[in-house]
C-alpha distance (Angstrom), angle and dihedral (degrees) to the residues before:
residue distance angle dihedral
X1 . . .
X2 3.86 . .
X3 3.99 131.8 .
X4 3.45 122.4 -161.4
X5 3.93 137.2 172.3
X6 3.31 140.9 -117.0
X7 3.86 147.2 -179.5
X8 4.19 127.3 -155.7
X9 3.55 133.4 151.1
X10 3.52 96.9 -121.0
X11 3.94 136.9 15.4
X12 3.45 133.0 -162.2
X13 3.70 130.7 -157.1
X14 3.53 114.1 -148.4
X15 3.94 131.8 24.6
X16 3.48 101.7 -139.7
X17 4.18 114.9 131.7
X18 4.65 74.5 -85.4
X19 3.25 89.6 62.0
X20 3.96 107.9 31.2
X21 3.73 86.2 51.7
X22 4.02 89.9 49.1
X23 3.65 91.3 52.9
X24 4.09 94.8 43.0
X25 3.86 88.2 49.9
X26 3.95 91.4 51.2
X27 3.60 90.8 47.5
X28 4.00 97.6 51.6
X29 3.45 82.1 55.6
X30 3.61 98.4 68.5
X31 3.79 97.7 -103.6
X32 3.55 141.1 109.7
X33 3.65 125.5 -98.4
X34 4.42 141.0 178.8
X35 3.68 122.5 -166.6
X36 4.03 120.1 -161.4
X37 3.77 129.0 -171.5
X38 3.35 139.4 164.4
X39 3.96 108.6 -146.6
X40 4.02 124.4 14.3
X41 3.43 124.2 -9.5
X42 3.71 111.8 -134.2
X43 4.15 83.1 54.2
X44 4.00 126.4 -142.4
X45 3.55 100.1 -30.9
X46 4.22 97.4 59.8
X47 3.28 94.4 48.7
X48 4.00 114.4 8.7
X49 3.65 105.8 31.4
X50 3.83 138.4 7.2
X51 4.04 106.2 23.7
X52 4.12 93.3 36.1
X53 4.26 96.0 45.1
X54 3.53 85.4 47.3
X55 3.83 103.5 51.3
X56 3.82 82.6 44.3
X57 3.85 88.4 56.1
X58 3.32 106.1 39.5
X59 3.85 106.5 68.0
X60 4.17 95.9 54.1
X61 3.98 79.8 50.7
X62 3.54 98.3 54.2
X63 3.55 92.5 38.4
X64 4.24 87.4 54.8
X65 3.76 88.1 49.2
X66 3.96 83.6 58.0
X67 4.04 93.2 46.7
X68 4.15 84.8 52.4
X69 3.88 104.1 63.5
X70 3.59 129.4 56.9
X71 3.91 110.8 -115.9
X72 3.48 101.0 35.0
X73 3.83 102.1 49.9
X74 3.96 86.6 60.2
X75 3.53 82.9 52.2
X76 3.76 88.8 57.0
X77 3.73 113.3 95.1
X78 3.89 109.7 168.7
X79 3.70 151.2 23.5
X80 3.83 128.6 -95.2
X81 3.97 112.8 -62.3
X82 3.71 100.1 -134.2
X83 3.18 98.6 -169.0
X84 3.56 97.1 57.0
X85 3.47 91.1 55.3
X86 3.19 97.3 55.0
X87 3.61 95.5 55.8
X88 4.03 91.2 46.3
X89 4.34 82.9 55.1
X90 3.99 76.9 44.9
X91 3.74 91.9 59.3
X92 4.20 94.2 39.6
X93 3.75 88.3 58.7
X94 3.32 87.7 51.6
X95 4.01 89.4 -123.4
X96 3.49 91.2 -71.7
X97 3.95 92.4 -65.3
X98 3.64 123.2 130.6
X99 4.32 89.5 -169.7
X100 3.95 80.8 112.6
X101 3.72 99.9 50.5
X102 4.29 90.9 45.6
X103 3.18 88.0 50.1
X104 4.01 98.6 57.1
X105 4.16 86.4 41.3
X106 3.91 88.8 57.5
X107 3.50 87.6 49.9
X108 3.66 92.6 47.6
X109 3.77 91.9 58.3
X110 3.50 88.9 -117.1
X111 3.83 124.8 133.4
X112 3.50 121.4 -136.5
X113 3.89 118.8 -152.8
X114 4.09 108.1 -157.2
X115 3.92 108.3 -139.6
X116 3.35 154.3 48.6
X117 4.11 114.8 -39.3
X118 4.02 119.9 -160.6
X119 3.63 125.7 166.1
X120 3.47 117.1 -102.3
X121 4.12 100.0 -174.2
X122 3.88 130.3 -46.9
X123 4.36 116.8 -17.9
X124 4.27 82.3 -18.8
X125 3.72 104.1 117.1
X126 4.48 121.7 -178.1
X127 3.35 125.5 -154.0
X128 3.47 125.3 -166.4
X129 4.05 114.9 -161.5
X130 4.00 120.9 -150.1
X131 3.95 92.6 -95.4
X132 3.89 91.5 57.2
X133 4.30 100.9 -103.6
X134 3.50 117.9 124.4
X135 4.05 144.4 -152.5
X136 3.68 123.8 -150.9
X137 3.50 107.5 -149.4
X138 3.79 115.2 -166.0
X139 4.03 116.1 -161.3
X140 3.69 117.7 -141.5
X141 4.07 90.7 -154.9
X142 3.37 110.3 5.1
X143 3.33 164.6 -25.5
X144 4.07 133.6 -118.5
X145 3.60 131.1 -154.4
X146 4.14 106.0 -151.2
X147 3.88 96.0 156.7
X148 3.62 100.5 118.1
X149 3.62 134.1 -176.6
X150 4.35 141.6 -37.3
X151 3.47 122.3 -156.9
X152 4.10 111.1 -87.8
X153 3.91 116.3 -115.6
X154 3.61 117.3 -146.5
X155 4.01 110.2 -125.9
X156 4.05 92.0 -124.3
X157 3.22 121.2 148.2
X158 4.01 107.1 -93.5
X159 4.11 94.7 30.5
X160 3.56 79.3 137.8
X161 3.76 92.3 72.9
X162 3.96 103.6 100.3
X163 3.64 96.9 -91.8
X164 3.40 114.9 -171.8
X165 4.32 111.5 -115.8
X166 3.56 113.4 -155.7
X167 4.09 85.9 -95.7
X168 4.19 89.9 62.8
X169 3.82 87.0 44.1
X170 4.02 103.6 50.4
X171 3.74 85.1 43.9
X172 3.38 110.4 48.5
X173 3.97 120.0 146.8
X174 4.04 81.9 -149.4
X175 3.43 151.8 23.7
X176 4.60 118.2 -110.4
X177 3.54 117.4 -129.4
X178 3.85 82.5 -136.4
X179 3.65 126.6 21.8
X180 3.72 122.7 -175.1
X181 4.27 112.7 -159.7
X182 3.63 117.8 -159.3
X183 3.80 110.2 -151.1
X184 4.12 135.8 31.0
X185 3.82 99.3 -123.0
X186 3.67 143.1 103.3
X187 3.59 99.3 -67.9
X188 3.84 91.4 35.8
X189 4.19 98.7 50.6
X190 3.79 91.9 37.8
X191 3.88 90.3 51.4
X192 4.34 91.0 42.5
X193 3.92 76.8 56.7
X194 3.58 103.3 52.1
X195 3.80 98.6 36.2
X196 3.68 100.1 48.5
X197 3.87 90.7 52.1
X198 3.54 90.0 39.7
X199 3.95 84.4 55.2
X200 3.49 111.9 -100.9
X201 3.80 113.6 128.2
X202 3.77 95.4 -118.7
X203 4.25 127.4 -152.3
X204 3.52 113.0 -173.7
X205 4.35 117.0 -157.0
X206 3.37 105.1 -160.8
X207 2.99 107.7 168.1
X208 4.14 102.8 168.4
X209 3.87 85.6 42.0
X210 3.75 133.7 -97.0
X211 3.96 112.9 -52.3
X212 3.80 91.3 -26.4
X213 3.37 96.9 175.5
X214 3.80 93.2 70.7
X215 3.78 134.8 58.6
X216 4.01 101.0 -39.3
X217 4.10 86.0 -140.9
X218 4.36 79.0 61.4
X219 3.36 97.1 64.0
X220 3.58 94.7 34.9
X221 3.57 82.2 70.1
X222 3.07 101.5 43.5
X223 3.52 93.6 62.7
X224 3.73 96.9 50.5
X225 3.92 84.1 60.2
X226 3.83 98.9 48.0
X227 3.78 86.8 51.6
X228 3.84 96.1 45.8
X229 3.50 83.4 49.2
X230 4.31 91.2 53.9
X231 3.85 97.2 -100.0
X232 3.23 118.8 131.8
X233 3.68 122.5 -148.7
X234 3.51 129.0 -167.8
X235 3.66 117.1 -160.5
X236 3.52 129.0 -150.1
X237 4.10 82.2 14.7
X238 4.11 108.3 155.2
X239 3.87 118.2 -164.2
X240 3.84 115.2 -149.9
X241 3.89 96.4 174.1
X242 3.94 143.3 25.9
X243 3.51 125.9 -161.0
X244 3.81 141.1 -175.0
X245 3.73 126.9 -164.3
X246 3.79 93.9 -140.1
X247 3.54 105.0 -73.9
X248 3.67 87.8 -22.1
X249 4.08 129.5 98.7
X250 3.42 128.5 -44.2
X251 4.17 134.4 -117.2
X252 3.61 121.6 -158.6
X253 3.35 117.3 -164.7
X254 3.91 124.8 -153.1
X255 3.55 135.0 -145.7
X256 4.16 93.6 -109.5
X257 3.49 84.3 60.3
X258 4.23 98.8 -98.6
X259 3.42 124.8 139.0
X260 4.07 128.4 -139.7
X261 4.05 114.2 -159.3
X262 3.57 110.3 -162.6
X263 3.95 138.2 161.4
X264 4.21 91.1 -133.0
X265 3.46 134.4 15.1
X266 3.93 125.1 -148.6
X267 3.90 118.5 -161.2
X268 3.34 117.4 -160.4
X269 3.76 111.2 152.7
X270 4.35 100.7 131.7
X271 3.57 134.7 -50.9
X272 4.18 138.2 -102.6
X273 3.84 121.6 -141.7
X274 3.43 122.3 -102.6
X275 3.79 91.2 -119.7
X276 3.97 104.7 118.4
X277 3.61 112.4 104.7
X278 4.04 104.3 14.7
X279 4.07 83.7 107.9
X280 4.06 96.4 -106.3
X281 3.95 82.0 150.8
X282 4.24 82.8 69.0
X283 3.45 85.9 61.1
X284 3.83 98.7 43.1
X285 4.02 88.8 -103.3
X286 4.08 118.8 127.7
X287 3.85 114.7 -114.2
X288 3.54 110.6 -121.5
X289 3.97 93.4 33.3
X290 3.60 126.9 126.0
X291 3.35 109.6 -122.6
X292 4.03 131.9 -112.6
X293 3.46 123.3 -137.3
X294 3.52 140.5 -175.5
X295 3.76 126.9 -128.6
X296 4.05 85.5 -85.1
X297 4.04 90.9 50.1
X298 3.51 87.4 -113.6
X299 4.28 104.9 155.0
X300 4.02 108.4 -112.8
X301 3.78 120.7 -145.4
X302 4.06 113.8 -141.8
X303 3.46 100.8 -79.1
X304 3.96 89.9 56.6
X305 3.62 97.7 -111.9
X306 4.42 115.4 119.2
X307 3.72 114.6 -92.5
X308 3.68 104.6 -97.5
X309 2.99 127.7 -20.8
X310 4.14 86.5 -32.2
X311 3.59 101.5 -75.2
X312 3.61 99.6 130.6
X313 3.84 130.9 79.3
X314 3.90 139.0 -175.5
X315 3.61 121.4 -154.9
X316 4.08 130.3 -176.5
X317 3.69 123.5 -13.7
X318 3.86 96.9 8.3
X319 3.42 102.5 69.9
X320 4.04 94.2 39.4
X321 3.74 99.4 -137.4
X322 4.05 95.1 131.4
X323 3.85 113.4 -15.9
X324 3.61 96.7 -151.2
X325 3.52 128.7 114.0
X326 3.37 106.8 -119.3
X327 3.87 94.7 36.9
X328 4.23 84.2 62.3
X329 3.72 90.0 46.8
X330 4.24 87.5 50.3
X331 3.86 76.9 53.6
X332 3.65 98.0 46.2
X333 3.81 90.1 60.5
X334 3.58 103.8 44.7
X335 3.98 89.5 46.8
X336 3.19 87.9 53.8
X337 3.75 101.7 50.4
X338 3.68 82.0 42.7
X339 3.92 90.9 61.0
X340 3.96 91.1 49.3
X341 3.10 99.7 53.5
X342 3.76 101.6 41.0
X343 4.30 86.6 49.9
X344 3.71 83.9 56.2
X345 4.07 96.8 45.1
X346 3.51 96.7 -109.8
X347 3.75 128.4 155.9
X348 4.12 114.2 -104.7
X349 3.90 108.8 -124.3
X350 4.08 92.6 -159.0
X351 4.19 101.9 140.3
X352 3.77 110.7 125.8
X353 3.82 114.3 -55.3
X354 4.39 87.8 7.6
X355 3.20 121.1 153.8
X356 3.49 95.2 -108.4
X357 3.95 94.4 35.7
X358 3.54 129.8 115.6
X359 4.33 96.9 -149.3
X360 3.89 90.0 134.5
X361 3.92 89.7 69.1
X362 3.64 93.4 63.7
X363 3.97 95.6 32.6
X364 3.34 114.9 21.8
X365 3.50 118.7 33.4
X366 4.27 111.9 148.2
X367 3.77 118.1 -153.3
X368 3.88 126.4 -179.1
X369 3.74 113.2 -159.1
X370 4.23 103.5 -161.7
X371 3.84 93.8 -150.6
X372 3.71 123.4 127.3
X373 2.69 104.5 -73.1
X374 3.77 98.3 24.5
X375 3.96 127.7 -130.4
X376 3.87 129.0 -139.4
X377 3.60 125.2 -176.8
X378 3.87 152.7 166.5
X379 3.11 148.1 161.2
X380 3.82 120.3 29.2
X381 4.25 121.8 -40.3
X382 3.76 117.1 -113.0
X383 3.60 88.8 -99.2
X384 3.87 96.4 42.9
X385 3.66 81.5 55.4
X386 3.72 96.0 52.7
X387 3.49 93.6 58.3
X388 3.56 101.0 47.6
X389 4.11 79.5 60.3
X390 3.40 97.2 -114.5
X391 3.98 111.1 161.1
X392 4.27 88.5 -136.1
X393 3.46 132.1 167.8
X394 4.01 114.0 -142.9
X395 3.93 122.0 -147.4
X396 3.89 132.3 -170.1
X397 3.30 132.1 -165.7
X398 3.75 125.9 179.4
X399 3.92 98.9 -117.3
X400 4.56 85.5 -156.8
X401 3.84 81.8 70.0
X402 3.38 100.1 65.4
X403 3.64 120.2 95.6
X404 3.92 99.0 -131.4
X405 3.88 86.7 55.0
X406 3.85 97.2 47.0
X407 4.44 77.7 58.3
X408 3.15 94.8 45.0
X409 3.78 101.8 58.4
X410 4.30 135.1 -7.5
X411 3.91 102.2 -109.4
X412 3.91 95.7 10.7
X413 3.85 97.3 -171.7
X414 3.72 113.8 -168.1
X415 4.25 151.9 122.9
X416 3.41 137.7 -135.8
X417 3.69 131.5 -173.9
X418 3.95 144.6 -171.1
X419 3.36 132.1 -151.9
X420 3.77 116.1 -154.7
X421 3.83 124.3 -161.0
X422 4.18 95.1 -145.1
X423 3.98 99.4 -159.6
X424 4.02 89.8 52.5
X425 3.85 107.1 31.1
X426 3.32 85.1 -124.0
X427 4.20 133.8 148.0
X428 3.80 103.6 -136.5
X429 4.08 99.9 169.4
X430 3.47 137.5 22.3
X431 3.57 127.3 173.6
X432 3.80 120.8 -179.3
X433 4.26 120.1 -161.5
X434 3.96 126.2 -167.2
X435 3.91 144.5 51.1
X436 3.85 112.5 -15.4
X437 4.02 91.6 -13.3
X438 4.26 85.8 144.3
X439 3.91 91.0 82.7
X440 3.82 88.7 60.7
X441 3.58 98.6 48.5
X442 4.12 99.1 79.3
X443 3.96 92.2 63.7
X444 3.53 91.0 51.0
X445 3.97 84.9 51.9
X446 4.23 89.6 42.9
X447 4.09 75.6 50.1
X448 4.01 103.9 47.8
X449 4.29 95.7 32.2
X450 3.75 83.7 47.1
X451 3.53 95.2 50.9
X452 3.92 89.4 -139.0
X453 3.38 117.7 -161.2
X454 4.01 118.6 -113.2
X455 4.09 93.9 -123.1
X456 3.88 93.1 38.0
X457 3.80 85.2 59.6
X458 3.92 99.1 59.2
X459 4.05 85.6 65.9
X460 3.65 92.2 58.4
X461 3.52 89.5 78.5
X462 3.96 119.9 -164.2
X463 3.71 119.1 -122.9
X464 3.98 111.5 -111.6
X465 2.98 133.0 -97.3
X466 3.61 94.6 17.1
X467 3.93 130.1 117.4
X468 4.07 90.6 -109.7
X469 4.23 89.0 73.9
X470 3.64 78.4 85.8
X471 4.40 77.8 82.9
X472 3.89 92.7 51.4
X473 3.90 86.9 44.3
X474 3.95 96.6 51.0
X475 3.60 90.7 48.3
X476 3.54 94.7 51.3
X477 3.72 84.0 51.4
X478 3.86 93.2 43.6
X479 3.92 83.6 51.4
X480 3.95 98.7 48.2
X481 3.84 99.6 43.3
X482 4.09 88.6 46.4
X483 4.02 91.8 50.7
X484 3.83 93.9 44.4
X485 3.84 88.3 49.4
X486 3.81 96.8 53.6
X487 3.68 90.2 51.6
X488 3.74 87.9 55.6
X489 3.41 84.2 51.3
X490 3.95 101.6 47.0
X491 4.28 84.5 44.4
X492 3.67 89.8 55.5
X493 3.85 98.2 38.6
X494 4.10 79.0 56.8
């Protein structure tokens, strides 16, 4: 066992792309910065999450897009080789290395300190390696919590029961005849997707409804696929009790009494941050907690003031402002600007849309669910809208009607919709359903984080036939329904 010390001006716990993009950002700036982690580096979205699910997605979709045009679904001869995808998602998670990820860090300049980190007291950070010798680091500026999140486990009796995390799922060596999923979210409808046309006899229990958080016409959708595609979902479905016959299958029983045998189980009903044993209780934090943060990520302490004398940040999942991956990288830079300037007594330039400001968190957050068919969104819903009191007007366009889609695909089902702030002539939210809609999504976030006007948008003209009419084609509607509803307001004025 050894112990050793050592002196940065800013450390960052956790190497996921949060905290590798904190660190990078700190260094461009001229100052000096130390990463620690204590599994991969490159985190749950290289090898867990975002790169794996979507490799295990992607051939079934391409292989649909085949089925749906004339020419090339004669051409079509077989089924999905499942074992070649599984060694392509093999080769997107990197095989479970992290050589790759090192490598860029080294190259970076910035050290990386294997082990576990805790707090000991303020900017003074410990890290214990897996042979038991530690390094105190000690942070000249500050300190950044990039930890993120684990998947949540209900506390039902039988948890114990090998239940598969979203980790055991997106890596799976093979494919269950029967897999049971707990949960109607992301995670959940994008892993009903892969598994039931990977094989698996799927049942989804969802019992908060598929991807309710979104657009409720999305998951609506969504659920008409999964069942054309032999899933069955049960909505409003509660489990109240898992078992497993030794290493056998698995019943789930639900609160109307039903019973769901099954040779895995997948939960996937939220996720907890990865916040209890980093030593917040040094700092007068509770383990376990998410974390608060003001508009500069700065960690608050329970009477809403910033721990210390503001040493201490929180970046990505842990402070739950938008748990997506590229939303806690958009954080990772700004923080780390942030940091810069403030350890060189520079003003902060965080008003809406500032440089240093983190506005799109609260207004422009994109997401792309890969379901079939797939969801792309941003901004706020209609509804999220609503109760924000926004005075909006809300347009829908059937996205199958568009000439670029009826190209694209025989029978191209899909929706889109826009959500108009009225008072500013402004598009708040967009959200785009059907094949391939994920490509459309960033102009509608150029659209919403640009605060485009409505009439400025009819000049940028789309590009025919292409999906992205479906712009031109919800303006036009925007336009119609907004002239027909003054003149109901001129004859009644009258």
């Amino acid at each position: 066992m050894s112990t050793t010390r050592d002196t940065v001006d800013v450390i960052v716990i956790g190497a996921g792309p949060v905290g590798e993009n904190v660190a990078d950002r700190i260094v461009r700036n001229g100052l000096t910065a130390a990463i620690i982690e204590r599994e991969l580096v490159g985190g749950e979205c290289s090898y867990w999450a975002c790169m794996p699910t979507k490799a295990l997605l992607r051939s079934a979709s391409a292989l649909r897009a085949a089925q749906r045009l004339p020419g090339a679904r004669e051409a079509v001869t077989g089924g999905i080789d499942v074992a070649a995808v599984l060694r392509r998602r093999d080769g997107f998670a990197s095989n479970w290395s992290d050589d790759g990820q090192v490598s860029w860090l080294r190259s970076a300049g910035i050290p990386l300190y294997r082990g576990h980190g805790r707090l000991t007291g303020p900017r003074v950070v410990e890290v214990t390696d897996a042979g038991g010798g530690t390094v105190t680091l000690t942070a000249r500026h500050a300190v950044v919590i990039a930890t993120g999140s684990s998947a949540l486990l209900p506390n039902l009796p039988g948890r114990e029961a090998a239940a598969w995390s979203s980790r055991e799922a997106v890596s799976a060596a093979s494919v269950p005849r029967r897999l049971g999923i707990v949960g109607g979210g992301v995670v959940a409808s994008e892993m009903a997707t892969a598994f039931a046309a990977l094989g698996s006899t799927v049942t989804v229990l969802a019992r908060d409804g598929v991807l309710p958080t979104h657009e409720p016409f999305a998951g609506e959708q969504v659920v008409e696929a999964l069942r054309e595609a032999g899933v069955t979902v049960q909505l409003g479905a509660e489990v109240t009790e898992v078992h497993r016959d030794g290493q056998g299958e698995v019943s789930l029983t639900l609160a109307d009494g039903g019973v769901v045998v099954v040779d895995e189980v997948l939960v996937a009903i939220g996720r907890a941050p990865n916040t209890q044993d980093i030593g917040l209780d040094t700092v007068g934090l509770k383990p376990g907690s998410w974390l608060e943060v003001d508009g500069t990520l700065r960690v608050l302490d329970e009477s809403g003031s910033p721990v210390g004398d503001g040493w201490l940040y929180a970046a990505g999942d842990t402070n739950r402002r938008a748990m997506v991956t590229h939303q806690g990288k958009y954080q990772a830079r700004v923080v780390g600007d942030i940091i810069a300037a403030r350890a060189r007594g520079l003003d902060i330039d965080n008003r809406p849309w500032g440089r240093q400001a983190l506005t799109a968190d609260e207004r422009a957050v994109p997401q792309v669910v890969f379901t079939e068919p797939e969801v792309a969104a941003v901004g706020l819903t209609a509804s999220a809208a609503a109760a924000a009191g926004l005075r909006t007007h809300v347009i829908d366009y059937d996205l199958g009607a568009v000439a670029g889609s009826a190209l694209h695909a025989d029978g191209y089902r899909g929706r889109a919709r826009m959500v108009v702030d009225e008072d500013r002539g402004v598009v708040v939210g967009m959200t785009f359903v059907g094949q391939d809609v994920a490509e459309l999504l960033h102009a509608a976030t150029i659209a919403v984080a640009a605060e485009v006007p409505v009439d400025r948008l009819w000049h940028a003209v789309p590009a025919f036939p292409t999906v992205s009419e479906i712009w031109l084609r919800l303006l036009e509607t925007y336009e119609s329904q907004t002239r027909s509803r003054l003149g109901s307001q001129q004859a009644e004025a009258a």
